[in-house]
C-alpha positions as CSV (number, residue, x, y, z in Angstrom):
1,X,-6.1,-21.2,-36.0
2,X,-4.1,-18.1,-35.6
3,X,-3.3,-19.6,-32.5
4,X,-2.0,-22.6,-33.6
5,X,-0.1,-20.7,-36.1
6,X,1.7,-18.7,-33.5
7,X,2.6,-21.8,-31.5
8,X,3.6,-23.5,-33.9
9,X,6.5,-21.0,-34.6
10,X,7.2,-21.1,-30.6
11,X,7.5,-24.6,-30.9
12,X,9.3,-25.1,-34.3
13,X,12.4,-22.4,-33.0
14,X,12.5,-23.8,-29.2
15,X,13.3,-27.4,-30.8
16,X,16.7,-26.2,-31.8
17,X,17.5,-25.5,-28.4
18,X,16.5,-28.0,-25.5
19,X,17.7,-27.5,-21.6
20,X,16.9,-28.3,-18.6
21,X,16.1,-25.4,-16.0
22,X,16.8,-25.1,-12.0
23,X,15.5,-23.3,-9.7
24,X,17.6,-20.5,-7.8
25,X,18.6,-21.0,-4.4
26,X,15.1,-19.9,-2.7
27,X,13.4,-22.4,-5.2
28,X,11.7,-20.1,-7.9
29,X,13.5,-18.2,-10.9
30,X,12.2,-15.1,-12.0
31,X,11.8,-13.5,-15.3
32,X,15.0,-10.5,-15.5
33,X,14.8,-7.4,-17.8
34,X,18.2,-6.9,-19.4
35,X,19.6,-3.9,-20.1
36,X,18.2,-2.6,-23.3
37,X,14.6,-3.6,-21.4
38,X,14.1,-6.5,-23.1
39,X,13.7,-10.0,-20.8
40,X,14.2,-13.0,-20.4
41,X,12.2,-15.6,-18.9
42,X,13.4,-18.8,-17.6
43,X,10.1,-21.1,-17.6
44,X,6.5,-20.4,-19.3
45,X,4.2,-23.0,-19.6
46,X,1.6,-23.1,-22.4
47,X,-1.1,-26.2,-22.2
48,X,-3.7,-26.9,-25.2
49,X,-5.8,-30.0,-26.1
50,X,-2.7,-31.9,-27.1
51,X,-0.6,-31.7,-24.1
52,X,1.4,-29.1,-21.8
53,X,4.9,-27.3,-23.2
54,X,7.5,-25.5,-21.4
55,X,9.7,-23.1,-23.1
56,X,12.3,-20.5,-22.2
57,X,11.6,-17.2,-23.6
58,X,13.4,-13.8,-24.4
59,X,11.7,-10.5,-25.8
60,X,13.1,-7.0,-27.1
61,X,11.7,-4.3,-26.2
62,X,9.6,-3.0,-29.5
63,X,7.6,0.0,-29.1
64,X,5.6,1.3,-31.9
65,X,4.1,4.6,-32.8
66,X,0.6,2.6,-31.6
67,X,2.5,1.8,-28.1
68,X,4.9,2.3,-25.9
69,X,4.8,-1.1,-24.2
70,X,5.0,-3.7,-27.3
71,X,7.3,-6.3,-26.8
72,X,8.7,-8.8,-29.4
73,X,9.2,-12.7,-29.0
74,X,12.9,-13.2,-30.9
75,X,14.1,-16.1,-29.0
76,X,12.5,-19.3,-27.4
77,X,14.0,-22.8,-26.2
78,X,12.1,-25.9,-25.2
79,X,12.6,-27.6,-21.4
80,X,12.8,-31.1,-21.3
81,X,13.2,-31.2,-17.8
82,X,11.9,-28.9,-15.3
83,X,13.6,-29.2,-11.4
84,X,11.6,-26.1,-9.5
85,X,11.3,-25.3,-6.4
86,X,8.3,-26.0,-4.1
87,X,5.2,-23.0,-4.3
88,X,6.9,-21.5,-7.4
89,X,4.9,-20.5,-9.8
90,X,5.4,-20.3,-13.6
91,X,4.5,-17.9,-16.6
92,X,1.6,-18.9,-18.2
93,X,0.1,-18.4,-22.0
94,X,-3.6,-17.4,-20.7
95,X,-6.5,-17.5,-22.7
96,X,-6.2,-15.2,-26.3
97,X,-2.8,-16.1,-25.9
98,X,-1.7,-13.7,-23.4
99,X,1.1,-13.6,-21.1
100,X,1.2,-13.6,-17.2
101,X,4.5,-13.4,-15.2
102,X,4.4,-13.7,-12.0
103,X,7.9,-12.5,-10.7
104,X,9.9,-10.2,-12.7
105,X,13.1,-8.0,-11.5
106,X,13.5,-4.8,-12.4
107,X,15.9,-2.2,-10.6
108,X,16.0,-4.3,-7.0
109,X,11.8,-4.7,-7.4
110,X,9.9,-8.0,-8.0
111,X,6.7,-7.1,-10.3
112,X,3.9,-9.3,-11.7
113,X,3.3,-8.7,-15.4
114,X,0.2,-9.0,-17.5
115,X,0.8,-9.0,-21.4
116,X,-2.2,-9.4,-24.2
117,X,-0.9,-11.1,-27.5
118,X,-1.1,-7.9,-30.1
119,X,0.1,-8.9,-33.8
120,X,0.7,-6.3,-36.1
121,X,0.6,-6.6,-40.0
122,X,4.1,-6.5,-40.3
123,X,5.0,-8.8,-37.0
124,X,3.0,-12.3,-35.5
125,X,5.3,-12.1,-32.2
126,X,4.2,-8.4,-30.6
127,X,3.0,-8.8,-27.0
128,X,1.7,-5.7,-25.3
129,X,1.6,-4.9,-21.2
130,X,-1.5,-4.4,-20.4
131,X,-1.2,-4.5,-16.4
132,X,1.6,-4.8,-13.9
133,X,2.3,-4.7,-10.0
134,X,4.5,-5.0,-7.1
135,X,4.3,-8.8,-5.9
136,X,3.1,-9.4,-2.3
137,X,5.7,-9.9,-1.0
138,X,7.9,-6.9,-1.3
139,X,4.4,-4.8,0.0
140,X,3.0,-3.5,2.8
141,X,0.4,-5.1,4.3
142,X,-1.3,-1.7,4.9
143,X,-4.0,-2.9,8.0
144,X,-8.0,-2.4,7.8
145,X,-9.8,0.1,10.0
146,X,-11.3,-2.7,12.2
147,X,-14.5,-1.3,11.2
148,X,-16.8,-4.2,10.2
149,X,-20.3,-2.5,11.5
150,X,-22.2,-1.3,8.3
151,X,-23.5,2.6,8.7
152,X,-25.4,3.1,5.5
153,X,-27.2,1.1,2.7
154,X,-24.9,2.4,0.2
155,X,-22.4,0.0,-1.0
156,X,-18.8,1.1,-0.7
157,X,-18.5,2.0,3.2
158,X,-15.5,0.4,4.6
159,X,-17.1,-2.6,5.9
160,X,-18.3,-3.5,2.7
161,X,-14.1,-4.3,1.9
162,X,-11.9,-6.6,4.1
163,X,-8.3,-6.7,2.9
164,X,-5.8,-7.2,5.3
165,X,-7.9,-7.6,8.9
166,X,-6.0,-6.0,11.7
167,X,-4.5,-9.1,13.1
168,X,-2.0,-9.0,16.7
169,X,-0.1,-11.5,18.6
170,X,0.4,-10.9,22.7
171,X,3.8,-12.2,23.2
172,X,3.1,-13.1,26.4
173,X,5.8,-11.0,26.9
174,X,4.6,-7.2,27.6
175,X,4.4,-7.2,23.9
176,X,2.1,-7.6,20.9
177,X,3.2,-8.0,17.3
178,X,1.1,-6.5,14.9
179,X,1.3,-9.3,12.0
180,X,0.6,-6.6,9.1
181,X,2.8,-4.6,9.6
182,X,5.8,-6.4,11.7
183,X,6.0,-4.1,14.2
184,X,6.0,-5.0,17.7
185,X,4.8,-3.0,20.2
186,X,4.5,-2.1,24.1
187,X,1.4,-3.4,25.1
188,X,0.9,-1.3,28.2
189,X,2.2,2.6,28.4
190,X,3.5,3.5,31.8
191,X,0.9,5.7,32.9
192,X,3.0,8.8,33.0
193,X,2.8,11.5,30.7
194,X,5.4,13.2,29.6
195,X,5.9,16.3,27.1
196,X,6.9,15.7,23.4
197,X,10.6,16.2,24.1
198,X,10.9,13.8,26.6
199,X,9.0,11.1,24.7
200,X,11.1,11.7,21.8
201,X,14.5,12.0,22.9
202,X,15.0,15.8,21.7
203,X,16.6,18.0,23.6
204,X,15.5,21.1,25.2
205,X,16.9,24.0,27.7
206,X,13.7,24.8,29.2
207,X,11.4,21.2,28.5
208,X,14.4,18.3,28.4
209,X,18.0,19.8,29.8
210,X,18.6,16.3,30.8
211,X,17.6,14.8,27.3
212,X,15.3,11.9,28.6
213,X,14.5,9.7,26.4
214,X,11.3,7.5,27.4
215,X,11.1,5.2,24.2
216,X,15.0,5.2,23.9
217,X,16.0,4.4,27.6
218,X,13.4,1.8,27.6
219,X,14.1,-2.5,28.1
220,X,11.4,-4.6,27.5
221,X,11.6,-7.9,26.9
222,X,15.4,-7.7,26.5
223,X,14.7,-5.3,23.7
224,X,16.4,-2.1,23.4
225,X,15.8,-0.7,20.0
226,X,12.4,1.1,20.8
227,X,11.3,4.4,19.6
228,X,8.3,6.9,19.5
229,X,6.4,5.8,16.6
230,X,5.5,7.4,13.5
231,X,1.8,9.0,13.4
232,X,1.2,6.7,10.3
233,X,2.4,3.8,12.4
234,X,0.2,4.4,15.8
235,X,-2.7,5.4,13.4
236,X,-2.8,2.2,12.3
237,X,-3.5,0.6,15.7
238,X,-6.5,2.5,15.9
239,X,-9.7,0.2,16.0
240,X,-12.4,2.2,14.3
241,X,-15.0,-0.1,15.5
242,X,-14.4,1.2,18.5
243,X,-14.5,4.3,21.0
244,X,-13.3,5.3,24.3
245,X,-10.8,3.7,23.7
246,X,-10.3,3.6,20.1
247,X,-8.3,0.1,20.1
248,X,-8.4,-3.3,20.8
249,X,-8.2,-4.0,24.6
250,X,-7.4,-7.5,23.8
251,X,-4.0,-6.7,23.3
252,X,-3.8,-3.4,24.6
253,X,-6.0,-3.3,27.8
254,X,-4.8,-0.2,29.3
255,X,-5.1,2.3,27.0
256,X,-6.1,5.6,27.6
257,X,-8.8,6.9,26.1
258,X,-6.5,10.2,25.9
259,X,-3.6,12.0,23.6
260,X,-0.5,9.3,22.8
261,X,2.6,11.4,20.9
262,X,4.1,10.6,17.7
263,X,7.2,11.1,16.3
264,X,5.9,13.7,13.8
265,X,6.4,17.3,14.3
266,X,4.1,20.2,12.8
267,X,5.7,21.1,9.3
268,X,3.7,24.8,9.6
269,X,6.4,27.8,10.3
270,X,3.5,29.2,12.8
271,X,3.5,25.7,14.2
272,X,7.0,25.2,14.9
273,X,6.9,24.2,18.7
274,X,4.1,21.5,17.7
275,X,4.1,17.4,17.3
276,X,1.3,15.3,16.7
277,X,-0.5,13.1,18.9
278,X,-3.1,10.6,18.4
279,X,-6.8,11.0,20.8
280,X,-7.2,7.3,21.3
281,X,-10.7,8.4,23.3
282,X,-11.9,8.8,19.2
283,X,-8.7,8.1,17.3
284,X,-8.1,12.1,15.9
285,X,-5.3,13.2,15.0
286,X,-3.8,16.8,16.1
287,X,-1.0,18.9,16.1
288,X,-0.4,20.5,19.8
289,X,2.1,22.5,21.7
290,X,5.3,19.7,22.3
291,X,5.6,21.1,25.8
292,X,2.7,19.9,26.4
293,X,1.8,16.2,27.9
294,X,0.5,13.2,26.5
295,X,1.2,9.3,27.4
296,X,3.8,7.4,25.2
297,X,3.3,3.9,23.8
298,X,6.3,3.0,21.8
299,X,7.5,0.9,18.9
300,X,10.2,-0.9,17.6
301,X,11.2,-2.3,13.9
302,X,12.1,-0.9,10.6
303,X,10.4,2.6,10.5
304,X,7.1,2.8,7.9
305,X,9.1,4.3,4.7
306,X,6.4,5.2,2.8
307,X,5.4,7.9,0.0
308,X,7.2,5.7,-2.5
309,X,4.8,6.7,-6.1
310,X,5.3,6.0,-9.5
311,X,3.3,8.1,-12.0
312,X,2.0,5.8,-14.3
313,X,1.5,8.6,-17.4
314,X,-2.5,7.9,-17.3
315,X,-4.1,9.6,-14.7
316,X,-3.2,7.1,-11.9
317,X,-0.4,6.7,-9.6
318,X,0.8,3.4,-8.0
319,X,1.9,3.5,-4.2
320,X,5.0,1.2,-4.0
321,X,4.5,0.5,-1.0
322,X,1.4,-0.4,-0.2
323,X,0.4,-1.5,-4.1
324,X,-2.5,0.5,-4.6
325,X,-3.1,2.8,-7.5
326,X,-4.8,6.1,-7.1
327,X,-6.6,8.6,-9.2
328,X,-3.9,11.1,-9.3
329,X,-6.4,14.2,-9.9
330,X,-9.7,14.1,-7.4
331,X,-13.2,15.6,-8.7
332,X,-13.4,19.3,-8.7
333,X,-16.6,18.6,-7.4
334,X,-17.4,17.9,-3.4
335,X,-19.8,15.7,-2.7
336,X,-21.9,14.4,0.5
337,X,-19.8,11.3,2.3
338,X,-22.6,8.5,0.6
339,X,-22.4,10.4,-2.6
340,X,-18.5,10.3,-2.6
341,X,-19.3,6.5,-2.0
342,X,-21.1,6.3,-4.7
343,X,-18.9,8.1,-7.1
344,X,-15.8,5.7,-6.5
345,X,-17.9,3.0,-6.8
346,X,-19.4,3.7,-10.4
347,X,-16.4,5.5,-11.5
348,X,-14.3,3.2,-14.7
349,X,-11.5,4.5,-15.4
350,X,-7.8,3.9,-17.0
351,X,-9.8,0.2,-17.8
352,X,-10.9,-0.7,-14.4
353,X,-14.7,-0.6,-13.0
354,X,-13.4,-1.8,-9.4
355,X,-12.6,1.8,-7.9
356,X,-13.8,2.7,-4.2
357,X,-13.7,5.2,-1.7
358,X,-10.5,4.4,0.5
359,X,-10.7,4.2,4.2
360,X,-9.0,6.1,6.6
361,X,-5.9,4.5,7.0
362,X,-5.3,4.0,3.2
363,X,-6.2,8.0,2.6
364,X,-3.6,8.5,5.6
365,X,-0.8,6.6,3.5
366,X,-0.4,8.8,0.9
367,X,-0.5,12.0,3.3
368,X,3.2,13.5,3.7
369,X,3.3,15.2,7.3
370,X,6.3,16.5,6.2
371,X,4.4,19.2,3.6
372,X,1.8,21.4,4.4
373,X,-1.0,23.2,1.9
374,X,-1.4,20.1,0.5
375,X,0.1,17.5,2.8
376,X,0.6,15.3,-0.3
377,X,3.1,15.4,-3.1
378,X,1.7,17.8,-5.7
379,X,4.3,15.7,-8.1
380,X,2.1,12.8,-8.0
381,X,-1.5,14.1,-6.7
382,X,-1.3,17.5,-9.2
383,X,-4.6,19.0,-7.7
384,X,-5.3,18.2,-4.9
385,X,-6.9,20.6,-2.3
386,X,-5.8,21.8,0.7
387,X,-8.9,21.2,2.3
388,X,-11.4,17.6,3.4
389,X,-11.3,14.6,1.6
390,X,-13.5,11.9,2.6
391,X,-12.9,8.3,3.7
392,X,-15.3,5.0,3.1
393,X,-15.0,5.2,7.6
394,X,-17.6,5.9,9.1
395,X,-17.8,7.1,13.1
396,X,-18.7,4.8,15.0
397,X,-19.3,6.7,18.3
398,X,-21.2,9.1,16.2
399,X,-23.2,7.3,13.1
400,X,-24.3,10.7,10.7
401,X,-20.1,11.2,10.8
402,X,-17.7,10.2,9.0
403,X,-13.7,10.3,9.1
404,X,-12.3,12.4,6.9
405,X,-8.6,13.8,6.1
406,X,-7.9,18.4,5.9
407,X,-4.7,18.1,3.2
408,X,-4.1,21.4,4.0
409,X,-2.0,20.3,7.5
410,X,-3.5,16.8,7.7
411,X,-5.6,16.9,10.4
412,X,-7.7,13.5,11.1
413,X,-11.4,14.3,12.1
414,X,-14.9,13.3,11.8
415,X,-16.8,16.0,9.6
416,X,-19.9,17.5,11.4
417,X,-21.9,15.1,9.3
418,X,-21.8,12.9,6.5
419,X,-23.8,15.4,4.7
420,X,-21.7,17.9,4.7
421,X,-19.5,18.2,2.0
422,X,-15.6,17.0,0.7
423,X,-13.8,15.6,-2.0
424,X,-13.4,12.4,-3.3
425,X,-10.3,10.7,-4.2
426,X,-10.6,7.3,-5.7
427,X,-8.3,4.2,-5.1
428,X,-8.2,0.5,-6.1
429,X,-6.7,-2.6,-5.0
430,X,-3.8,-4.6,-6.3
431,X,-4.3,-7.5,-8.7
């Protein structure tokens, strides 16, 4: 009845102002927060036993000493004609009388919004925001292990989750695409190695004097934009289903199962004539001596830009990037690898039951290679340890291992066995 009540308000105030609504020029319009943060939404659809209505909305922002995040209905209009584009969806009224919006702009950002219908004594037309999210597609499509072998009976490994299955295109070309992330990539290294200057393109009186460049100076495909990739960015080619080498030879069939270099140098002051390379033998990753050789596989597209966090003010922080929210304080306790399985797993928290152990390439994304003692932000993850923090990934050359992550340098290794001991950081998925 109460309902009804409220609707019937809606309905009774839209009447005095009928339009008709297009969509923008890519066929969807999106709800816009206005400057004092209230906002206005273009289309919401609400559908009862008596037939379907479509309204424009606007709220103001109303906080109240209860919450922060009340917003008040104090305009509405009814749509007697609706012209939107194809694949667009709406806002909706959801059961209770809630409100989801599925495209809302905010400071050059498209977000989803969930919102629970929360009256007050004094005001019928409070709604609250109850959960919210980057859209998919302003995210990274951050890519699974490859892992899909199951190494324990305790739910929560990383086979147990399939999100965004590492998924290539050969070009045909001497290329491959990688369709998560965009990047495409030389198939096939050159079979030289060369030392970390070289590869990157830095010069150096003893190592470089001629400043070589072998990612720089390279045309393939009638590309010339290639570049020594990040190590978050050849990490993620790693096939942790497989060993020796550590990658799909579908669409990379001569790989070595030896040291690749990345782009990264060694942010430690002791450490200063080090870069990181990838062992694609096992898929570590470790800091060496730049002067040293490895083989070169190289890149090109827009660089990963990640470590984009928002500190949600509740013991989570949301990755902007990829869209996952984090436990932004780990367990002071260290646990055995299924242990820290379970722990994610049974853990509710902020609201949500559906908490896991990441895998390795999601723990990786939140590493900063440019700190050291932790290799994280301390502004966003406030305690966490300088030491190893366990991944759902299992070692598949090895089955009592597991991958884990040091954060105090960030060095990627399989602990001596799963039950030795690390911490446990928790993540979930996006809505």
């Amino acid at each position: 009845m109460k309902h009804f009540f409220i609707m019937s308000l809606i309905i009774i105030t839209a009447s005095l102002c009928v339009s008709t609504i297009y969509a923008d020029e890519e066929g969807c319009e999106s709800t816009v927060f206005l400057d004092d943060f209230g906002f206005y939404v273009p289309l919401a659809v609400y559908t009862d036993m008596f037939g379907t209505y479509e309204f424009w909305l606007e709220f103001d922002y109303a906080p109240s000493s209860d919450s922060e995040l009340l917003w008040e209905l104090t305009a509405s209009g009814a749509i007697d004609n609706t012209v939107e584009g194809e694949g667009c969806e709406s806002a909706r009224f959801t059961e209770g009388f809630g409100l989801y919006i599925p495209s809302a702009l905010l400071e050059a950002s498209e977000y989803w919004l969930e919102f629970v219908y929360a009256p007050s004594v004094e005001n019928d037309l409070l709604w609250e925001l109850t959960d919210y999210g980057l859209t998919d597609s302003l995210l990274f499509n951050l890519p699974d292990t490859g892992q899909t072998k199951s190494y324990t009976d305790i739910w929560g490994e990383d086979s147990d989750y399939t999100i965004n299955p590492p998924s290539y295109t050969d070009n045909a070309d001497g290329t491959v695409t990688d369709n998560n992330t965009g990047l495409m990539w030389q198939q096939e290294d050159n079979s030289t190695e060369y030392n970390w200057y070289m590869a990157s393109g830095t010069y150096d009186d003893e190592y470089n004097p001629d400043t070589t460049d072998v990612c720089g100076n390279l045309i393939l495909s009638n590309y010339n934009d290639w570049r020594l990739p990040t190590l978050k960015e050849l990490s993620y080619i790693i096939d942790y289903g497989n060993y020796q080498p550590a990658v799909d030879t579908t669409y990379f069939p001569t790989t070595k199962s030896a040291p690749y270099w990345t782009a990264n140098t060694d942010a430690r002051e002791i450490y200063v004539g080090n870069a990181w390379n990838i062992l694609f033998s096992y898929g570590y990753g470790e800091s060496k001596a730049a002067s040293d050789n490895a083989y070169v596989r190289c890149v090109r597209g827009a660089e990963d830009i990640s470590n984009n966090f928002t500190d949600n003010d509740n013991g989570t922080v949301t990755d902007n990037h990829t869209g996952l929210l984090w436990q932004n304080e780990s367990s002071d306790i260290q646990r055995n690898w299924e242990d820290a399985l379970t722990y994610c797993e049974d853990l509710t928290f902020v609201g949500f039951d559906d908490w896991r152990l990441p895998n390795i390439n999601e723990l990786m994304s939140i590493t900063d290679y440019g700190l050291y003692e932790p290799v994280a932000d301390i502004a966003f993850f406030s305690n966490i340890k300088s030491s190893p923090y366990w991944s759902s990934t299992a070692d598949a050359s090895f089955s009592i291992k597991a991958w884990h992550i040091g954060f105090g340098y960030g060095n990627k290794h399989v602990a001596n066995g799963k039950s030795g001991e690390g911490y446990a950081l928790c993540v979930r998925n996006r809505n």
